[in-house]
C-alpha positions in Angstrom: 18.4 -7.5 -2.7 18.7 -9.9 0.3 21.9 -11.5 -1.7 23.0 -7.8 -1.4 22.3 -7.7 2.6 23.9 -10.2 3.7 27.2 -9.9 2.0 27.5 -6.4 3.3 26.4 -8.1 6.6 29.4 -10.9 6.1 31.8 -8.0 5.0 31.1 -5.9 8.2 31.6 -9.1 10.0 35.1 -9.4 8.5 36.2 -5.9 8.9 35.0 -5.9 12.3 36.6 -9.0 13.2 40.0 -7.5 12.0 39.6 -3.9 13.8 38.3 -1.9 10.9 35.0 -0.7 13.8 33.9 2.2 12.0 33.4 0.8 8.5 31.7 -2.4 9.7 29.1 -0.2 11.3 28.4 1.5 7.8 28.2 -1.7 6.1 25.9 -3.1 8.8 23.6 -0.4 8.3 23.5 -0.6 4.9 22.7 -4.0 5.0 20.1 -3.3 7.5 18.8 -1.0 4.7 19.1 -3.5 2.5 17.1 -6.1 3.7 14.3 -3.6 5.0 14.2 -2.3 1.6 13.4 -6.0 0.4 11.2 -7.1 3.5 8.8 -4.1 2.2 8.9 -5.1 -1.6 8.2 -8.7 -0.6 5.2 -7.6 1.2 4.1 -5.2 -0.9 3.6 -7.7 -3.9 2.3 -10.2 -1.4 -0.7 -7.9 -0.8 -0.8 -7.2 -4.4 -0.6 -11.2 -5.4 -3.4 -11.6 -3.2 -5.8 -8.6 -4.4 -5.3 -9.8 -7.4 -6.0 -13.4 -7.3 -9.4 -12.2 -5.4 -9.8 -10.0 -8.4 -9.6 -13.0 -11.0 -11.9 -15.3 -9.1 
C-alpha cells in the first residue's frame, strides 16, 4: 500500500510540475489516503504482534 502512495504522490508531482493543478491535488490526496490507510494497518498488527507474543509467553 505505501508502494501505492507514493507513486500517486510522484504522479501528482509530475502533473503538477507540468500544469495539470487540479488532478495532482486528487492524486495527492489519494495518496495521502493511501499511506494513512497503511500507517493504521501497520499499527494495528503491531499491537496485535505484541498481545500476542505476551500471550505465548
Amino acid at each position: 500500500m505505501l508502494k501505492w502512495a507514493a507513486i500517486f504522490a510522484i504522479v501528482a508531482l509530475v502533473l503538477a510540475v507540468l500544469g495539470f493543478g487540479g488532478l495532482a491535488g486528487a492524486f495527492i490526496d489519494i495518496a495521502m489516503i493511501l499511506f494513512w490507510i497503511a500507517l493504521i494497518i501497520a499499527v494495528a498488527f503491531a499491537v496485535l504482534g505484541f498481545v500476542a507474543y505476551r500471550k505465548i509467553t
